[in-house]
GUGUTI-867933 format. One line per 2 residues: number of its first residue (from 0); their letters; for each residue x, y, z of N, C-alpha, C. Coordinates in steps of 0.001 Angstrom, whole numbers. Each point is the difference from the previous one (the first is absolute). Example, Ala and Ser with C-alpha at 12.3 -4.5 7.8 and 13.67 -1.06 7.14 Angstrom:
<recs>
0> as> 13190 -5690 7800 -890 1190 0 900 1200 0 ~ -350 1050 -720 820 1190 60 -770 1090 730
</recs>
This chain:
<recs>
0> xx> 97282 61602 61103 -50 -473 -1383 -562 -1421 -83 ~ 737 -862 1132 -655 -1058 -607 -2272 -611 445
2> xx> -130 1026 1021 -932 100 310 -1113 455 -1076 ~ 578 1557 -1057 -908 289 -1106 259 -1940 -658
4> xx> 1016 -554 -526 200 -935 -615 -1135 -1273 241 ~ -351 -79 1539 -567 -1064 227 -1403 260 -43
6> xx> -272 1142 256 -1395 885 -453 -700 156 -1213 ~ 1056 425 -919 -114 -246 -1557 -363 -1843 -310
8> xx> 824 -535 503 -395 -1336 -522 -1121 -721 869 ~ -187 279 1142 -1358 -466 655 -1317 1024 -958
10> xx> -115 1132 -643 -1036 689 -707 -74 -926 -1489 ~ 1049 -315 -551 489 -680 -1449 -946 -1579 339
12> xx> 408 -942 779 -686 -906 364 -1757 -241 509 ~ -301 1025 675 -1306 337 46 -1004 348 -1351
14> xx> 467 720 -447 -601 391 -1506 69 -934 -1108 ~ 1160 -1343 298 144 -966 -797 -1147 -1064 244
16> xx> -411 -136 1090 -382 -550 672 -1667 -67 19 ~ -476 1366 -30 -1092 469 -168 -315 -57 -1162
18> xx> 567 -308 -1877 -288 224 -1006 3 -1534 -398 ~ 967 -886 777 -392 -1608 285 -1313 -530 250
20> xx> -806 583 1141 -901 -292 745 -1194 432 -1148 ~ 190 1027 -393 -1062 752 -582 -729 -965 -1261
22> xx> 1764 -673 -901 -217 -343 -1003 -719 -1538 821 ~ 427 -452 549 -703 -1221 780 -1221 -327 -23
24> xx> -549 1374 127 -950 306 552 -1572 210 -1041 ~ 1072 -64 -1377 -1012 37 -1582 6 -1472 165
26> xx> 929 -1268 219 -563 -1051 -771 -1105 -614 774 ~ -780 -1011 -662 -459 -780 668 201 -908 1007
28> xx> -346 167 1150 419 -1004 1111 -375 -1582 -126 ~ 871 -636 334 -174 -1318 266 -809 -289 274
30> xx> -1114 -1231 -495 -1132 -517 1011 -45 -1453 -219 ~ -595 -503 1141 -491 -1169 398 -641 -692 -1557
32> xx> -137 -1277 224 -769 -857 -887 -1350 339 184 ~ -531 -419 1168 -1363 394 522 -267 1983 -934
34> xx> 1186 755 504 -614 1232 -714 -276 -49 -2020 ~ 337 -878 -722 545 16 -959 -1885 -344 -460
36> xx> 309 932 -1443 -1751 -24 -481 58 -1312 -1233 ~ 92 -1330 137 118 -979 -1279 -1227 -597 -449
38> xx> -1435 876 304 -962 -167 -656 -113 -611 -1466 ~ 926 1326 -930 -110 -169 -1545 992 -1021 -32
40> xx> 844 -393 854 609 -1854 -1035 -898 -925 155 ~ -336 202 1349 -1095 -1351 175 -1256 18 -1095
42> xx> -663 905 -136 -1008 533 -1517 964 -792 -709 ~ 1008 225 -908 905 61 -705 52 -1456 -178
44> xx> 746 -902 1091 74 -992 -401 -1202 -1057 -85 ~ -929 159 788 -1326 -379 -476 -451 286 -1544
46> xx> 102 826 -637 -230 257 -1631 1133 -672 -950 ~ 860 -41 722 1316 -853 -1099 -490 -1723 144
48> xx> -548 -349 1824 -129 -1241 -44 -1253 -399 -1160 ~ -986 732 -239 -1532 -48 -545 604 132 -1835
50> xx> 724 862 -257 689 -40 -1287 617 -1108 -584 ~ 683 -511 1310 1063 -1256 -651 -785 -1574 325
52> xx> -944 449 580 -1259 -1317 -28 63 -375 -1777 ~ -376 1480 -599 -534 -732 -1248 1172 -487 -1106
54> xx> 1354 -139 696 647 -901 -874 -246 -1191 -466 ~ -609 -649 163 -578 -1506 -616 -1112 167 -992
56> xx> -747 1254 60 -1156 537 -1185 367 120 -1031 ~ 325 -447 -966 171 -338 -1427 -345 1293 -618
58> xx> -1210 310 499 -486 964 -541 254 1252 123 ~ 421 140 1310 -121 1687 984 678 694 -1061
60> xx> 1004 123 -882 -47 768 -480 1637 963 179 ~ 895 -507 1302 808 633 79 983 -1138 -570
62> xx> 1284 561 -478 1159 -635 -400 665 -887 835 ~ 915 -571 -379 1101 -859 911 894 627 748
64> xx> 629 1293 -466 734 590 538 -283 1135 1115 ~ -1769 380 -366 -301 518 937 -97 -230 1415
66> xx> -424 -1634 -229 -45 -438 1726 1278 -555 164 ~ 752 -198 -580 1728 494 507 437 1203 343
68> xx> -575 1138 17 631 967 279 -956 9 1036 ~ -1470 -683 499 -418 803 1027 548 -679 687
70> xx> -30 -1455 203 824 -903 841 1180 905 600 ~ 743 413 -812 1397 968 505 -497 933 635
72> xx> -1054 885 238 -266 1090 219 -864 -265 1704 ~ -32 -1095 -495 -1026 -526 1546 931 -671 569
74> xx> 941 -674 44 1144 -521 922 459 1463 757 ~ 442 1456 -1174 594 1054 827 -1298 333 1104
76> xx> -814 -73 -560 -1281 666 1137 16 -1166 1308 ~ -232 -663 -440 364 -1144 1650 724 182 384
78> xx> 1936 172 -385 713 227 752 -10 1408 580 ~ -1071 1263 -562 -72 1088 225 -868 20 1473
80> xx> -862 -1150 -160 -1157 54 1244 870 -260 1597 ~ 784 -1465 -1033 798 -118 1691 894 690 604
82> xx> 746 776 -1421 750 1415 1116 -636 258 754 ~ -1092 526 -751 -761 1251 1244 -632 -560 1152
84> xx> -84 -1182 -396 -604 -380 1742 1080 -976 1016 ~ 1778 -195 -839 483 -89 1003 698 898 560
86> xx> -14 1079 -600 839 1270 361 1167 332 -551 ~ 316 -531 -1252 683 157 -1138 -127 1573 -740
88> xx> -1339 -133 -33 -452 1430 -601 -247 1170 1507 ~ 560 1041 -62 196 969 1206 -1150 1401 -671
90> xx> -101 255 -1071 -188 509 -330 -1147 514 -986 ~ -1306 303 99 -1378 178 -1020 325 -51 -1486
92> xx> 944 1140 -331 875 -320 -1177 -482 -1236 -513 ~ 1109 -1209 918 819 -1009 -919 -1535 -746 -331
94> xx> -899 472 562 -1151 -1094 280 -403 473 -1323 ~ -568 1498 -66 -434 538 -1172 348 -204 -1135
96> xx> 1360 -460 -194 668 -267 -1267 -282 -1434 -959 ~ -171 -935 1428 -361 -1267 -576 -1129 260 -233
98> xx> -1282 414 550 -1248 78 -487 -342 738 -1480 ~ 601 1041 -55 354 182 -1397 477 -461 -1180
100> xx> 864 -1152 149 1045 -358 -589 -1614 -1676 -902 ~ -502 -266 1337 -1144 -967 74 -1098 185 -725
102> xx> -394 1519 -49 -857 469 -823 417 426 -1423 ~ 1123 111 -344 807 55 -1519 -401 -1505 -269
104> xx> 399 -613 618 192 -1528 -398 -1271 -706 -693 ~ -1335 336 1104 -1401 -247 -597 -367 193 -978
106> xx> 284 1932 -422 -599 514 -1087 314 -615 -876 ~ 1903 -111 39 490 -618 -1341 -696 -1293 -488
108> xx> -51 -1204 1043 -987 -1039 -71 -1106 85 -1057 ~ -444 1012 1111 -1556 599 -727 143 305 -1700
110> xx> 908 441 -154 -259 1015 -1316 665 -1022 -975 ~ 549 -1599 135 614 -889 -738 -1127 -667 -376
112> xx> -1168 -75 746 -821 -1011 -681 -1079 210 -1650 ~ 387 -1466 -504 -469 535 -1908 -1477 -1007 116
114> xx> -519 693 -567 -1497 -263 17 -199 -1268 -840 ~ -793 -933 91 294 -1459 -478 -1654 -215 -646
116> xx> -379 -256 -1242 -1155 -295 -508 -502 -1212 840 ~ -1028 -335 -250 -710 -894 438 -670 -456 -821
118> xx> -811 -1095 -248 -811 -522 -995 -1538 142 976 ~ -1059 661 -1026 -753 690 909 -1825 -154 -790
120> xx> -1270 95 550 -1179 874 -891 -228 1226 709 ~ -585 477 -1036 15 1273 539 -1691 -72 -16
122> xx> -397 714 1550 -1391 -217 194 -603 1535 172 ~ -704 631 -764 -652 1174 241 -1488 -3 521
124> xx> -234 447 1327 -983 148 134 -962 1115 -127 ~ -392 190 -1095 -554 1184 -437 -1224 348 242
126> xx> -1056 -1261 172 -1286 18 168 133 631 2004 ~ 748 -633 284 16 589 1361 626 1511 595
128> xx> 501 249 -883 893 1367 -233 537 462 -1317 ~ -674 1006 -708 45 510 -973 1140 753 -13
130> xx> 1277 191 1165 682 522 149 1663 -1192 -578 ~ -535 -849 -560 702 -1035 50 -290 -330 -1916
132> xx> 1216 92 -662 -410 -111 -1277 1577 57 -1100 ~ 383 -694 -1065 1215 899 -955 -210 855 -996
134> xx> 485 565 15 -45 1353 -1409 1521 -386 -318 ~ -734 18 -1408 919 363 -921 870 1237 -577
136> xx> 989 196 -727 405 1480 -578 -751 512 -579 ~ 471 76 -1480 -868 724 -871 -1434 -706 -875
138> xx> -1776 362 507 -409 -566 -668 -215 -126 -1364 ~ 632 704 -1149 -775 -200 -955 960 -650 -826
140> xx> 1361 -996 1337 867 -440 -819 -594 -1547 -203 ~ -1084 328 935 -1301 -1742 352 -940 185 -714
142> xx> -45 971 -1012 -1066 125 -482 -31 909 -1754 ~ -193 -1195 -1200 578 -154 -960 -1030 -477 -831
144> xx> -69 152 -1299 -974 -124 -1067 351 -1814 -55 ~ 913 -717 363 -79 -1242 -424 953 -523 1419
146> xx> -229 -792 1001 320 -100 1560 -235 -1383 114 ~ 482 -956 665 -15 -1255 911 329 633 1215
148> xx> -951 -778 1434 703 0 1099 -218 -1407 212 ~ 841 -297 972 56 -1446 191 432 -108 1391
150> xx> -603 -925 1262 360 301 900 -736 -1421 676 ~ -114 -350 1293 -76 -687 1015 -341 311 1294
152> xx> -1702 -299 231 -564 522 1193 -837 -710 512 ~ 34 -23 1603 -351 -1328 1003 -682 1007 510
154> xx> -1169 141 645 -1112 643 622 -766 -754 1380 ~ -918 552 1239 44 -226 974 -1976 -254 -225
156> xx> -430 -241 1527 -1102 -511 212 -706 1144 -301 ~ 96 1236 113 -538 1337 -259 1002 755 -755
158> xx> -247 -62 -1280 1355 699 -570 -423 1539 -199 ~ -1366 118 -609 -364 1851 -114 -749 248 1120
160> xx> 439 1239 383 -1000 1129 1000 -1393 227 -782 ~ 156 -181 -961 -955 943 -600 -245 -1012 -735
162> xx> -1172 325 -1039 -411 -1441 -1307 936 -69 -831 ~ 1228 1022 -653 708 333 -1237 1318 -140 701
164> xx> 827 -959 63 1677 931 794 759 -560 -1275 ~ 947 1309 211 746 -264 -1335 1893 -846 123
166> xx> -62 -1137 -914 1535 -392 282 1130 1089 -663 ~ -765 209 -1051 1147 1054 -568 -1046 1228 -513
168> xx> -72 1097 621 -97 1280 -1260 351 1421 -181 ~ 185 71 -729 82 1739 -1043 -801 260 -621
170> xx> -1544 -503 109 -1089 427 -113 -903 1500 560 ~ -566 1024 -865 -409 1143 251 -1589 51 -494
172> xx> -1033 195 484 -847 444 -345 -553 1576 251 ~ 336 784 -1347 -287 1336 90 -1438 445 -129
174> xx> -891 -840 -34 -1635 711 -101 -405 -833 -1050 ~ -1722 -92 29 -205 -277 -1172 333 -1564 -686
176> xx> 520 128 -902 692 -1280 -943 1386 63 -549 ~ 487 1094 1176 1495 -40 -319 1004 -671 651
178> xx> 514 -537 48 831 -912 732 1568 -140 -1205 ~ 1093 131 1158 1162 -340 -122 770 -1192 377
180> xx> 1078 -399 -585 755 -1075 1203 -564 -1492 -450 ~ 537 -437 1464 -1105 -1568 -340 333 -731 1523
182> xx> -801 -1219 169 474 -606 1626 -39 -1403 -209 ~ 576 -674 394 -399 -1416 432 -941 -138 1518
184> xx> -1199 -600 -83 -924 -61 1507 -678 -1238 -314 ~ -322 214 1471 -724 -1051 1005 -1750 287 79
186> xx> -671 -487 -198 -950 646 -100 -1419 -993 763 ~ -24 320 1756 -674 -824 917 -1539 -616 -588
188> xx> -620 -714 939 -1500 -532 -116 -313 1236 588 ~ -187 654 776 -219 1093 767 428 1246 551
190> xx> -653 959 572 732 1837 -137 789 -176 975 ~ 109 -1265 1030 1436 385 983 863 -1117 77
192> xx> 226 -244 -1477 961 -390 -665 133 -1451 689 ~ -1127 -900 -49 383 -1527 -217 -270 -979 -917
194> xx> 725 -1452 364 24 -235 -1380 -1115 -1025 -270 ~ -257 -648 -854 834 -173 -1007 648 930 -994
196> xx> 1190 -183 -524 310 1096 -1001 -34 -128 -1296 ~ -197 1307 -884 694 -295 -1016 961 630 -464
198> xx> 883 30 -1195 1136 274 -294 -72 979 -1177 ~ 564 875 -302 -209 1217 -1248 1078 728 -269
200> xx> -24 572 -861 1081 1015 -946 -1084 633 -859 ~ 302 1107 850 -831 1531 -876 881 1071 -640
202> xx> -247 442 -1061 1047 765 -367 -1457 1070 -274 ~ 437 1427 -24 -762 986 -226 276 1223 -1177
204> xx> -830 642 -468 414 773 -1585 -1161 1611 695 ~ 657 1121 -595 -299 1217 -62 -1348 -326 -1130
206> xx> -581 966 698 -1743 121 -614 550 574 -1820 ~ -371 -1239 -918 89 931 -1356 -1406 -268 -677
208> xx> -1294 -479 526 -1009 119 -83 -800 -333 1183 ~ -930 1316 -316 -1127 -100 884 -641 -1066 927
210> xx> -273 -777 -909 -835 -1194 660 957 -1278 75 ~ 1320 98 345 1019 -260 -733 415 -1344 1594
212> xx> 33 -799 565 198 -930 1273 1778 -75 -458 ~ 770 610 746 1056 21 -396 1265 -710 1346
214> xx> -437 -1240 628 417 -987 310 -260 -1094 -408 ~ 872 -1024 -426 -17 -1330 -245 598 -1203 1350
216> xx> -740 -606 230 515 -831 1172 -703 -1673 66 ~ 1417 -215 -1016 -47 -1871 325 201 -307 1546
218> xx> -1049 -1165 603 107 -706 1334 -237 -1094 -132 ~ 166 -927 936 -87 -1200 243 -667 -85 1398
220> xx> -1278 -998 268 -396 232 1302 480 -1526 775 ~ 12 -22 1091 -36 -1147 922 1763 -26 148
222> xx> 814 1184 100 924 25 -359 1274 -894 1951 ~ 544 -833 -153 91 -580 1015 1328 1304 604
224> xx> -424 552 1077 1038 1300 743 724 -612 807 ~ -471 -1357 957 1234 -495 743 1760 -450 -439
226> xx> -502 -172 -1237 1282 -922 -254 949 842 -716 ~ 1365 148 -695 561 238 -918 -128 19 -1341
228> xx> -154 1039 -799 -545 -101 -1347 837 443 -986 ~ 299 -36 -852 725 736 -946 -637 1124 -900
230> xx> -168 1078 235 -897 816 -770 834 565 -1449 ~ -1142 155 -903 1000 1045 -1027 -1167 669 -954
232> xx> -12 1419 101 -1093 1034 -801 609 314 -934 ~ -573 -400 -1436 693 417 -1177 -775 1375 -760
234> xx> 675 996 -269 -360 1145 -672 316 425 -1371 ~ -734 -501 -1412 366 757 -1516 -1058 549 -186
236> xx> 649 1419 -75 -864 1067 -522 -202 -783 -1762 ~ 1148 252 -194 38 -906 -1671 -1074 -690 -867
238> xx> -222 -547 1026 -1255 -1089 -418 -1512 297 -493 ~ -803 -553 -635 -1271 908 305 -937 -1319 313
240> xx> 494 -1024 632 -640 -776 934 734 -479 1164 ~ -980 -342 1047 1500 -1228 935 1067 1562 617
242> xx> -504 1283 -39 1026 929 267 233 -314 2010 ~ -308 -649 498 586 -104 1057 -456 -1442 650
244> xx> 979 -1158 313 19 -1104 470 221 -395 1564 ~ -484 -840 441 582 -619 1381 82 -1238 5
246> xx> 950 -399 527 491 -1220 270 449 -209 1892 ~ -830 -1361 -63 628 -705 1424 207 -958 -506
248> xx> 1643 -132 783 769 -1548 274 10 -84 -1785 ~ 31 472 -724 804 221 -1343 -1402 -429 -982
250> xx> -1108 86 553 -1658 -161 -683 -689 1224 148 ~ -64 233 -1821 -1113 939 314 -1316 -133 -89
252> xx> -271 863 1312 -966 -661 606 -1418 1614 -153 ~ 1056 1375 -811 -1570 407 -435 595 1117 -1108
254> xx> -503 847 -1123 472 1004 -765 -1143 1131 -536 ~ 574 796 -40 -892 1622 -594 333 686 -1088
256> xx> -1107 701 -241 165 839 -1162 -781 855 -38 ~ 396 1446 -325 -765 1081 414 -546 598 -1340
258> xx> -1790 -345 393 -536 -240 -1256 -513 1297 -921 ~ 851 779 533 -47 1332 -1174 1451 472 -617
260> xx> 696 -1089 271 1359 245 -752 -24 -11 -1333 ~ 1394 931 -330 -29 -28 -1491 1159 -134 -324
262> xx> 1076 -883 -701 1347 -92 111 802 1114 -685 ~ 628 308 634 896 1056 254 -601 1459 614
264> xx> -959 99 534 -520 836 792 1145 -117 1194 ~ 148 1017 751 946 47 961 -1182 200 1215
266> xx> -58 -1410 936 -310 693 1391 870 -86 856 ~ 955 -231 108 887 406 1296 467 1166 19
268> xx> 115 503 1217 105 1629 1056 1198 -509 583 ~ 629 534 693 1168 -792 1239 -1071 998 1018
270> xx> 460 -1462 1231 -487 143 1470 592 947 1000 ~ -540 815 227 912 1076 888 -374 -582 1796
272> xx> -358 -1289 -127 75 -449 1185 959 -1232 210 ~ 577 96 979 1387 -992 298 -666 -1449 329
274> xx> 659 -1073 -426 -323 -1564 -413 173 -346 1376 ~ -916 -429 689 134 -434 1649 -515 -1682 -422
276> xx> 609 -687 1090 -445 -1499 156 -728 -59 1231 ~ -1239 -939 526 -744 449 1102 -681 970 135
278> xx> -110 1260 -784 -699 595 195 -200 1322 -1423 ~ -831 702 253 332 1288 -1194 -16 922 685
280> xx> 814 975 -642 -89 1565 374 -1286 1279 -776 ~ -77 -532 -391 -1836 310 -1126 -610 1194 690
282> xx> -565 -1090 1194 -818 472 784 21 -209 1543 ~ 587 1560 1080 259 -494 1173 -890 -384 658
284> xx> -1756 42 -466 -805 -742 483 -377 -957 -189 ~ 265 -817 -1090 -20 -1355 -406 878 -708 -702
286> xx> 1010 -379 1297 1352 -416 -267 103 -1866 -306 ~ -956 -125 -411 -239 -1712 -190 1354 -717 376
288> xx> 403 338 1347 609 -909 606 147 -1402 168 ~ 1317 -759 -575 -393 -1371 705 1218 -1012 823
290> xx> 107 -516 399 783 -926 429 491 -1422 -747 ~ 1343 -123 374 179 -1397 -1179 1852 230 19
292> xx> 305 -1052 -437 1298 167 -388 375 -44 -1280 ~ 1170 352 -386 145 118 -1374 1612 -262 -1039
294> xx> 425 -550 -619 1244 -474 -433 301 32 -1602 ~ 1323 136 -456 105 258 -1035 -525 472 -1171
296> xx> -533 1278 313 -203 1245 -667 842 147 -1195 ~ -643 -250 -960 275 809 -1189 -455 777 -1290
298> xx> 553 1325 -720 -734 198 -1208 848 -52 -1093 ~ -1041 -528 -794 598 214 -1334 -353 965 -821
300> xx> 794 74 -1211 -383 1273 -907 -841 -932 -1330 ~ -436 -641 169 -475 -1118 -1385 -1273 -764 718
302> xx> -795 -476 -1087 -1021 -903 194 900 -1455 331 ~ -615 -117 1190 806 -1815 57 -1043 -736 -316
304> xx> 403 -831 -1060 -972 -1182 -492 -324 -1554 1591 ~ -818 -455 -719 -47 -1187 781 1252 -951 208
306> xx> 879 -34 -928 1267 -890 208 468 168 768 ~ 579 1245 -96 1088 1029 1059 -324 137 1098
308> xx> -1818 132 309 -356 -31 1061 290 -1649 1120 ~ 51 -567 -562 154 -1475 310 1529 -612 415
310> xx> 489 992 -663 1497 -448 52 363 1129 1113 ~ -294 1096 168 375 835 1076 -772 -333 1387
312> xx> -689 -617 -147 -917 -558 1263 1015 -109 1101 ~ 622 -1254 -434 1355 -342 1102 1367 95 -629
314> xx> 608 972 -381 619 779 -469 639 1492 601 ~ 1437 -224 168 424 1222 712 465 1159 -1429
316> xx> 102 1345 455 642 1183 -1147 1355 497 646 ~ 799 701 -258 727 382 252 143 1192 -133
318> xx> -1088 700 -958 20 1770 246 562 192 -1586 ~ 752 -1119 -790 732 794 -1179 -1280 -585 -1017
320> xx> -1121 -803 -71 -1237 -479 -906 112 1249 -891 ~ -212 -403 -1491 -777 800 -1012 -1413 520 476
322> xx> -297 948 93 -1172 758 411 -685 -285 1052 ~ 865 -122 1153 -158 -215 1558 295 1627 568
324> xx> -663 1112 508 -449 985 330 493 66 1434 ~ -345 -905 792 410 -358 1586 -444 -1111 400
326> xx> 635 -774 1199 -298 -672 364 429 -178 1656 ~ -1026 -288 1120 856 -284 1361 -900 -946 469
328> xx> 1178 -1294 606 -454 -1082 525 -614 151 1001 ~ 301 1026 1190 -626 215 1526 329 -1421 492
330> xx> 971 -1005 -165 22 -1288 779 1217 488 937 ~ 544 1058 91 722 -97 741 48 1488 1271
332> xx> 520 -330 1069 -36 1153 895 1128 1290 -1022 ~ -549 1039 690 919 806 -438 320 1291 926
334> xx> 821 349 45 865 871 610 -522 1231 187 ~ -584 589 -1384 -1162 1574 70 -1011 -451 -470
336> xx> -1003 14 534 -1728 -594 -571 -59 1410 -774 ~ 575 1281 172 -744 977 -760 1175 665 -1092
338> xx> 436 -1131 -796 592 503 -784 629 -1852 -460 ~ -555 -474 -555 -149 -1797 -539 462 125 -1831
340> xx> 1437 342 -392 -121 -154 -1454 97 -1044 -323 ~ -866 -390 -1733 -381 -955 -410 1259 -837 -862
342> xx> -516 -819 -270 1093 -623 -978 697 637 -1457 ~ -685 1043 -219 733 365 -1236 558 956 465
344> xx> -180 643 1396 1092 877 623 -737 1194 -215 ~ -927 233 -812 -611 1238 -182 -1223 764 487
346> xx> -603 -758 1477 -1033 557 -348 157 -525 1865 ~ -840 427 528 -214 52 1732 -1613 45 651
348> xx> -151 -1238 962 -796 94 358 120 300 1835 ~ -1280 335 710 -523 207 717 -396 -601 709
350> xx> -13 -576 1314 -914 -744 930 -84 1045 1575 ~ -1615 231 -409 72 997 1051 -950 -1046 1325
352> xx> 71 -11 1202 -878 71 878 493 -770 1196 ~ 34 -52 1290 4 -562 1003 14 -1325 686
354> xx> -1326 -251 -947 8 -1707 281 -57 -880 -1404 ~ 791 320 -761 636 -639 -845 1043 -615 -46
356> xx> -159 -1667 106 600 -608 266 1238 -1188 -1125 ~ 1172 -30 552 628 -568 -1029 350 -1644 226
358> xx> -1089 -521 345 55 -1467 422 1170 -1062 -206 ~ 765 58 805 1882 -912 -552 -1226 -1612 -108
360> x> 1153 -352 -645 -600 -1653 -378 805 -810 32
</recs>
């Protein structure tokens, strides 16, 4: 008896024994420092050190509290590094966990920072890339039986590709003597577009007679492109003289009248082509591209007289003006170049291209 007894319990102990070993035998074994993989802290803390550099940048963009929390997050990762390489950490695990824990920490970093304006010009080079230009929303909200634009444009040593580049248009020529829309342009000494320049506002009318020249376009020649100018193209259908004005630097300096008008004849059409700055959409073969920078953009819904023009020269809006349509400064960086709303909140522009640049100042 007591022999089955000691038999039974030497079989009981073996089988205990063996389901010990087995389970042993799932975990991970112990290893060396030398075996331990701490690649991703060292990555790791190299990107927290390069992050928390830019605490003194005014600018960078992340909060106060953010580089307090990475600070915290990078003390655990150092003390995570020296486990593992004094042999604190036994285990791939514990290593894995901090490296994880390191990479939460970044993103969060990452995903705290608020985008900070800048005071900026905005430089389009269009003559060099036609791929480079703003559009506007809707054109025929730029384009109105009685219109001011008013705006501010600095131009380069070669501003058109071509003899014609346009600063602003929603200009269409359908054949013939029909023409829609209208543009503000540049208009070279020569066909590959150098200067001297001159300066123009063309507005265009649907053929309602034959022999009928159905553009009008006041210019000014010797027009100076290096410098900063204050532009403003005035449009009254209303009128039956003087129906479209230009003014530089708050002088007008030329006016038209389209000499088969008859008052109250209706020639305006709306433009089924979208209001681009730098360039037109008209024609994809003659995209009168140009280069230049450009600032405080605005339209109105009214004839602006000479006063107003004078007084808005150096003069800011705020978007709520009596018959202010839109307006955008472009002086400042912005966050989506392809989606820029204006000051009255209603209306969105466009800056499409590559090497368009938003010059901080």
């Amino acid at each position: 008896m007591n022999y089955i007894k000691k038999n039974y319990f030497f079989s009981f102990f073996c089988i205990m024994l063996y389901f010990v070993m087995a389970s042993c035998s799932n975990e991970e074994p112990n290893q060396s420092p030398a075996d331990l993989r701490i690649d991703a802290l060292i990555y790791y803390q190299g990107q927290m050190e390069e992050l928390l550099a830019t605490e003194t940048d005014s600018e960078s963009g992340y909060p106060e509290d953010s580089y307090t929390n990475l600070k915290a997050a990078k003390k655990e990762l150092d003390d995570a590094v020296e486990k593992a390489q004094d042999g604190t950490f036994r285990i791939q695990d514990d290593v894995d966990t901090a490296a994880d824990a390191a990479e939460a920490a970044i993103n969060a970093f990452l995903a705290s920072k608020v985008f900070i304006t800048k005071n900026c010009e905005l430089f389009v080079p269009g003559s060099t890339d036609a791929s480079n230009y703003i559009e506007f929303d809707t054109a025929n909200v730029y384009n109105q039986r009685v219109l001011s634009l008013e705006f501010w444009f600095k131009g380069v040593t070669k501003t058109n590709s071509q003899r014609q580049g346009a600063i602003f248009s929603c200009l269409i020529h359908r054949g013939g003597n029909d023409f829609d829309g209208w543009n503000v342009n540049l208009w070279a000494s020569d066909e590959d577009g150098n200067g001297p320049y001159k300066i123009r506002a063309t507005r265009g009318f649907h053929d309602l007679a034959a022999d009928g020249d159905h553009l009008i376009e006041p210019g000014a020649d010797n027009y100076d492109v290096l410098n900063w100018h204050h532009i403003v193209s005035v449009y009254d259908e209303t009128l039956s003289t003087n129906q479209m004005k230009l003014y530089v630097d708050g002088t007008l300096v030329a006016s038209a009248t389209d000499p088969s008008w008859t008052v109250g004849l209706e020639r305006y059409r709306p433009s089924d082509i979208k209001l681009c700055a730098f360039k037109t959409l008209s024609d994809p073969n003659n995209h009168m591209a140009i280069s230049g920078s450009i600032k405080k953009v605005r339209f109105w819904g009214k004839a602006l007289s000479e006063s107003e023009i004078m007084s808005l020269k150096n003069s800011e809006v705020t978007g709520t003006e009596t018959d202010l349509i839109a307006a955008w400064d472009f002086t400042q960086t912005v966050e989506n170049p392809n989606s820029i709303i204006d000051k009255t909140g209603k209306h969105t522009a466009k800056v499409f291209g590559g090497d368009v640049e938003w010059i901080t100042q």
